[in-house]
N, C-alpha and C positions, 0 to 999 in steps of 0.2 A: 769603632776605633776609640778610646779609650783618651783623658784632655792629653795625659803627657807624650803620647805618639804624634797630637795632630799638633801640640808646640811644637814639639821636636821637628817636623816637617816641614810647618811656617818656617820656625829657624833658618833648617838649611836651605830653602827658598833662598833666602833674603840674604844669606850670606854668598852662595852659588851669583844670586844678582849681581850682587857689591863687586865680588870678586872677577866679574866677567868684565864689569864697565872699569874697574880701576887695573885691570890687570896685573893683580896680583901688589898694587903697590901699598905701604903700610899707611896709615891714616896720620895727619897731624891734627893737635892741638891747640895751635893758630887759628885766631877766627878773624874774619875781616867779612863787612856787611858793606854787598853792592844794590845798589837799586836800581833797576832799567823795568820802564812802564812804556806802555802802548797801548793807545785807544783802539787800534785796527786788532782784533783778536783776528789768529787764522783758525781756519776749519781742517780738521783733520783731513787728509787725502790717503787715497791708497799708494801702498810703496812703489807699485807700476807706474802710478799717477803722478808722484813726487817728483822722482827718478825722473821721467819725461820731461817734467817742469822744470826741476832745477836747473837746465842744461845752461851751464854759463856760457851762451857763447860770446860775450864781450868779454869774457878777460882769457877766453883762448887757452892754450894748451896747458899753461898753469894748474886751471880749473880742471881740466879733466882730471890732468894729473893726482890732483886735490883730492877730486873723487873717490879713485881708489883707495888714495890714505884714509879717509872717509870711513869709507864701507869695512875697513879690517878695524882701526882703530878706537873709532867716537860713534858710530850706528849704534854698536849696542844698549849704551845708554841712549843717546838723542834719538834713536829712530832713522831711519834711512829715509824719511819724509821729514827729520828737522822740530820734529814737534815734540820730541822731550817723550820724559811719563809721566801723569800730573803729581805732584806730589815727594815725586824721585828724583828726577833729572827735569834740568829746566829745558825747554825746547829754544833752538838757535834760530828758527824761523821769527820774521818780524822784528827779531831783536836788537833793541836799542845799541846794546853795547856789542852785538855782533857787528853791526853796519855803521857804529861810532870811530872813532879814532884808531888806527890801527895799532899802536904804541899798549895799548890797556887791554884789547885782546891777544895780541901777541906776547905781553907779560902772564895771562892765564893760560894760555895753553903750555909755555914755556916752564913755568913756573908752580903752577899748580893753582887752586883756589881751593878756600876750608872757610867755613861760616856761613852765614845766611845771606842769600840774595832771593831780593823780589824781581818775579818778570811776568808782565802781561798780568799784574793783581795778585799772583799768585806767589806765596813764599817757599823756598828750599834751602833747607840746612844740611849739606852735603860737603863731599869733598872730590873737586875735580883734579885728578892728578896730574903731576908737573909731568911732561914729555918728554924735556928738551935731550934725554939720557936715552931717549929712543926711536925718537926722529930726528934727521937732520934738519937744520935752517932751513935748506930747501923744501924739505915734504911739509912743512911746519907753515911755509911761504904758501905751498901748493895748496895746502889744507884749507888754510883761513880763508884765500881767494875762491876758493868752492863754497866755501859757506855765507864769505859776505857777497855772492852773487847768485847764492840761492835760495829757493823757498820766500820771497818776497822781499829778502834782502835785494839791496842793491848801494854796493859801495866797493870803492876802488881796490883794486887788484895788492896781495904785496909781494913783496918782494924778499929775495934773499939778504939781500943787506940791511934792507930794515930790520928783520929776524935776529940779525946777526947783532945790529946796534943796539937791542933791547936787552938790558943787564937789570940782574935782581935788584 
């Protein structure tokens, strides 16, 4: 295979990627730089293995619910075990500002994020895209609560109204 076939391939690799995890949404040119660190590094598990673990049962029906939004919407970038791809997408397990205030993760997923954040030592300079145009408050509520209560997060459930009260 010949160089300009196996660019051309990388290529559409890489755009096929992009285009799965942002689902279709156009890229901004805003940059905003977060930093969330953590001494505790997780170890990769298998997705049967994740799946098992994650099982919020302290925040209850929310979290299942979550789940589901999970697995159709944010798995294919983060992984359905929470651990990102290195280099690509940052992993939501352990994560500082997953299990931080819920106010500044409900503004990214809502909202979108573009710029460089470090997590767990590692940097990405990506763009996660805003939702709020395709989940409701509620699945947005349900979502967040599955993830800040999985993969070794552990922090409090939200709620629809708080979703609701978070404005750009």
């Amino acid at each position: 295979m010949n160089r300009f076939s196996k660019l051309t391939l990388v290529g559409l690799a890489a755009l096929l990627a992009l285009g799965a995890c942002s689902k279709g949404q156009q890229s901004s040119s805003s940059t905003t730089t977060t930093t969330t660190e953590n001494a505790a590094s997780a170890s990769p598990a298998s997705t049967a293995g994740a799946m098992a673990a994650a099982s919020p049962a302290a925040n209850g029906v929310a979290a299942n619910d979550g789940s589901k939004v999970y697995q159709t919407n944010c798995s294919s970038c983060h992984q359905a075990n929470g651990q990102g791809v290195p280099g690509t997408f940052p992993p939501l397990a352990k994560n500082k500002t997953v299990a931080g205030p819920a106010t500044k993760v409900i503004r990214i997923v809502k909202y979108g994020l573009n710029g460089k954040v470090v997590v767990h030592g590692s940097t990405y300079n990506g763009q996660m895209p805003a939702w709020a145009t395709q989940l409701s408050n509620a699945d947005i509520a349900a979502v967040l609560t599955y993830v800040r209560s999985s993969w070794g997060n552990n922090a409090s459930a939200v709620t629809t109204a708080q979703v609701a009260a978070v404005k750009q």
